[in-house]
N, C-alpha and C positions, 0 to 999 in steps of 0.2 A: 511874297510867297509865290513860289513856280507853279505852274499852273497848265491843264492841258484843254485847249479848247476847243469845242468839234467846229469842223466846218460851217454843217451847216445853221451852227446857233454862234458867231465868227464876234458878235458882239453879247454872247453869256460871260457871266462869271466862267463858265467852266468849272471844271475840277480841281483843285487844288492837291497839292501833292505834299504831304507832311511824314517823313518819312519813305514810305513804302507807298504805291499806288498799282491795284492787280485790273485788269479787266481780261472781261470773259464772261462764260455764261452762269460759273458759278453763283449760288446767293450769297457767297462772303466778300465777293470781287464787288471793288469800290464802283466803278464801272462796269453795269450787268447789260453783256448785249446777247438777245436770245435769236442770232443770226445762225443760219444751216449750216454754216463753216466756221462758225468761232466756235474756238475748243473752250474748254472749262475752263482755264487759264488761257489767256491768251498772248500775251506779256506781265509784264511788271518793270514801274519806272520807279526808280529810286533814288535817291542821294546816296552817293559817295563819299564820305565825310574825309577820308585819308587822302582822297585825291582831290576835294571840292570842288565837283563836278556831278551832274546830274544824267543821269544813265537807262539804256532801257536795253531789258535782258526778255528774250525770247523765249516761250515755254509753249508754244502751238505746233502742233501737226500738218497745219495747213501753212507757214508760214507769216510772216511781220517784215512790213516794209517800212523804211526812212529814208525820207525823201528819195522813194521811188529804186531804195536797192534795198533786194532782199536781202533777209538776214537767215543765218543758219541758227537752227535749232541750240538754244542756250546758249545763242551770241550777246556780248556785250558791248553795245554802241555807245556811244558819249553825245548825249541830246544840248543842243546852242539853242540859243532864244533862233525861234521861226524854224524851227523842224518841224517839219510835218510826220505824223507816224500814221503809217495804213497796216489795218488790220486784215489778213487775210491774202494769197496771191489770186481767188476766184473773182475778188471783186476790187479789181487796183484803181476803180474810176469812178469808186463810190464815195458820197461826202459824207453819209449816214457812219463809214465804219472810217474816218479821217479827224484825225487831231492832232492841231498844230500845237507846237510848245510853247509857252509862254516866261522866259527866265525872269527871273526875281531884280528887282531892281539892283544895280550894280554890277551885272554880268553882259560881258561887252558880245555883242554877235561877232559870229569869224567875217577875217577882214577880208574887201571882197567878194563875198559872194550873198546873196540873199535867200531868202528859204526855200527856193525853188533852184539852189545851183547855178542859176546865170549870173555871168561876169558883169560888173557894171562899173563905171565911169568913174572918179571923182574928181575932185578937183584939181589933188598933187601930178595928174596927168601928162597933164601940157608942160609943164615945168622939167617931170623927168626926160620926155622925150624931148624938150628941145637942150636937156645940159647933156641929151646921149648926143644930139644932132654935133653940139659944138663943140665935144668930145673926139667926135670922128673926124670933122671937120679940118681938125686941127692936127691930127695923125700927117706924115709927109706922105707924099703917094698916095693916099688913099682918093677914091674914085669911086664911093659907093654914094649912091642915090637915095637919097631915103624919102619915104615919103610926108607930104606937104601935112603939116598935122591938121592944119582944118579941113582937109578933106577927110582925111582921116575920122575928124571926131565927128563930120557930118555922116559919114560911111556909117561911123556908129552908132549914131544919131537913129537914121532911118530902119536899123538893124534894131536899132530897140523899138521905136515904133511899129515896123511888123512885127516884131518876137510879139509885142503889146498888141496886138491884133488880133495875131494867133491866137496867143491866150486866152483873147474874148470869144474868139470861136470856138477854139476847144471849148470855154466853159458854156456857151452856148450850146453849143452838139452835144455837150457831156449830161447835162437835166436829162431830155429824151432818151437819151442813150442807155442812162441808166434804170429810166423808168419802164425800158424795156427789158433791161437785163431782170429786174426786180420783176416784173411782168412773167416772163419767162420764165422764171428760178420759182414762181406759184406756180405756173399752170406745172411745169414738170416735177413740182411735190404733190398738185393733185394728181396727177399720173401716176406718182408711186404710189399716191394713199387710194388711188383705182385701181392700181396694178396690185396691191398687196389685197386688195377688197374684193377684186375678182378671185386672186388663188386662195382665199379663205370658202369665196361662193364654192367656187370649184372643186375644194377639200370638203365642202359639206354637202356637195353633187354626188362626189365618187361615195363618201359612208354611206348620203340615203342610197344607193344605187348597192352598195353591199347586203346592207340591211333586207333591202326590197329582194335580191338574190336570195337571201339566206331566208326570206319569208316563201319566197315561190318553192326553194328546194321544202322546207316542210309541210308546206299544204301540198307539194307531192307525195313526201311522207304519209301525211293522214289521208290523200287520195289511195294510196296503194293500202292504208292499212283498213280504210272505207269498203273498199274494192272485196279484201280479203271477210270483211266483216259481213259482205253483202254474200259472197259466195258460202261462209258457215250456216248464214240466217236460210237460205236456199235450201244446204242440205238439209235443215232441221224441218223445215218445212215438209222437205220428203218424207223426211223418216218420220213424221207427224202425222203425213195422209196414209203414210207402207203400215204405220202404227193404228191407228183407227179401220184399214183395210183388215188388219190380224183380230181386232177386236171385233169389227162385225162376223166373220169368218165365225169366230170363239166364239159369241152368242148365238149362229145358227147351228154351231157344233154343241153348242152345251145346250139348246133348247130341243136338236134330236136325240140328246142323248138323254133328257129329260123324260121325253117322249117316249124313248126305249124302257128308259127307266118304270116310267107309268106302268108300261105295256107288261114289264116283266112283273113286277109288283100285283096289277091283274093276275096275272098267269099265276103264278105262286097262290095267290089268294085263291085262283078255282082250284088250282092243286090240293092246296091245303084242305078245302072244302070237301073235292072229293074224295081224299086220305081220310079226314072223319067220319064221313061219310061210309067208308068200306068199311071203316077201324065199326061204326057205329053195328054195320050189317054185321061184322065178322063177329063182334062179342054178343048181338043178339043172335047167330047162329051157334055160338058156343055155349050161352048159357038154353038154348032148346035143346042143345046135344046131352046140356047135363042133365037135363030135367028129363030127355027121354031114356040118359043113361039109368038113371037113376030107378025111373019105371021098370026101366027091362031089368034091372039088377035085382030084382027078388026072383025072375024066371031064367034068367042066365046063368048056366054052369059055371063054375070055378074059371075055366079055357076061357069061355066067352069075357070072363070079368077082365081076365086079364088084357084080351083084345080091345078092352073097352075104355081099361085104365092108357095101353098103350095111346087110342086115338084122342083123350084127350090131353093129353101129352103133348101129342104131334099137332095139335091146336094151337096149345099154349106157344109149344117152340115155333110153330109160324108166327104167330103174333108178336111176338119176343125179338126174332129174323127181321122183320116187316119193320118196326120201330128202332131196330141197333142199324141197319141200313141204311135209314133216313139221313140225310149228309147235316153237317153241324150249321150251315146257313138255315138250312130249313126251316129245323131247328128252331132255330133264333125265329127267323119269320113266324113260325105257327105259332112258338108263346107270344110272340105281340101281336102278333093277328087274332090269337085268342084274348091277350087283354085289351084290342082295340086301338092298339100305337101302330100306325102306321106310319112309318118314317117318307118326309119328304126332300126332293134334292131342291139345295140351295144354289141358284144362277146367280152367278157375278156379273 
């Protein structure tokens, strides 16, 4: 069974591949890596059944690497036993997002080279190059020099041991290297989780900072309508003391005119007093006129009678004169003055 196995676990079972195998950050992806640059899908490696051949086709935005070349977008590669597949082109030096292929027994790796691209050695080596040697050798004229093969294979000998040195160094420099890219790649998501944390503070700066505006503007408001409220209470104030000024005014006005009132009321009363008083004299002088008419009326001539009927006549008609002259308050006054009702004035 083919199988893909990460780096850095190089002695796991790995994953197996039965059919179809997705990774990515999706939860249906058999392979779930929840990395800041893996898409949803990230690849997919599959069998090929028509061509029997194992395969892996690209479905990411960031890129997918095999052995170290990038692929485009819904490319289809043909995976050998010992390919390495890297996820991502942010992080091409990471072992966390690297997995080699593992082909199923009976599937021969390409001839020549090993999972990593480098050309290596084997044994039909020395044989081809010396039947080219005695090939050439045996051409007429020919004058070409070839060279010695065991230098040759010790050339390539030492060339493989550095290349194998390299390697250890790279894989030595590459742990640190990465555990600072990894290092890095946090602090600059805490950066944007500070940097999104700050423009949220800062959107909730500017609203209180509105708010607080739109509070100042209406407690101006209720200052100006304050202000206005305090200048009405002022006027009413005035016109409270101009009001009580009018009212004392009115009760020294309506207590002299009280007074006037009394005064006239008096007066009227001696008036009255002395009208009965005359009226009293006047009909006691009229009833002596008749009593002494009366006397002289048996020694008084006819002429005389009639003089006598004239003057009391002219009695009466002053008497009569005297009381149709009297004005109609009087009047009114002297029948309550003679029943005892004196009217008084009511002060407010």
């Amino acid at each position: 069974m083919a199988r893909l196995v990460p780096l850095t676990d190089a002695e796991g079972p790995g994953f197996e591949i039965s059919g179809g195998l997705f990774i990515g950050r999706k939860e249906t992806c058999q392979i779930r890596i929840s990395g800041p640059t893996v898409s949803a899908i990230q690849c997919e490696v599959q069998w090929n059944a028509q061509h029997g051949v194992f395969q892996v086709i690209d479905r990411s935005s960031n890129g997918t690497f095999v052995n170290g070349r990038l692929m485009e977008k819904d490319q289809v590669v043909q995976l050998h036993d010992g390919d390495v597949v890297q996820l991502t082109k942010r992080w091409p030096h990471s072992p966390a997002l690297q997995y080699r292929f593992v082909a199923p027994a009976g599937q021969v790796r390409r001839e020549g080279t090993t999972h990593t691209g480098v050309s290596t050695s084997c044994p039909e080596e020395t044989k081809v190059l010396k039947s080219v040697e005695a090939h050439v050798r045996d051409v007429p004229g020919s004058e070409v020099e070839l060279p010695d093969v065991a230098k040759l294979q010790c050339t390539l000998k030492e060339e493989e041991d550095r290349a194998a040195c390299l390697t250890e160094e790279l894989e030595r420099l590459r742990g640190p290297a990465v555990e600072r890219l990894e290092e890095a790649s946090y602090q600059a998501q805490e950066a944007e989780d500070e940097r999104h944390r700050l423009e949220r503070d800062l959107k909730e700066a500017k609203e209180g900072v509105f708010a607080n505006l739109a509070m100042v503007k209406e407690c101006e408001e209720q200052g100006a309508k304050l202000q206005h409220l305090q200048r009405n209470l002022q006027s009413l104030l005035s016109a409270r003391q101009s009001i009580r000024q009018d009212t004392s005014r009115f009760r020294e006005n309506a207590e002299a005119a009280w007074a006037v009132q009394s005064r006239l009321q008096q007066l009227v009363a001696e008036q009255m007093a002395s009208t009965e008083k005359l009226q009293l004299q006047l009909s006691s002088s009229v009833f002596e006129i008749g009593t002494h008419s009366t006397d002289l009326s048996s020694s008084i001539s006819e002429g005389q009678e009639r003089e006598l009927v004239a003057c009391q006549s002219g009695c009466k008609h002053v008497r009569h004169v005297t009381k149709s002259h009297e004005p109609a308050s009087a009047k009114k006054r002297r029948r309550k003055l003679e029943a005892g009702d004196i009217p008084t004035m009511e002060i407010l």
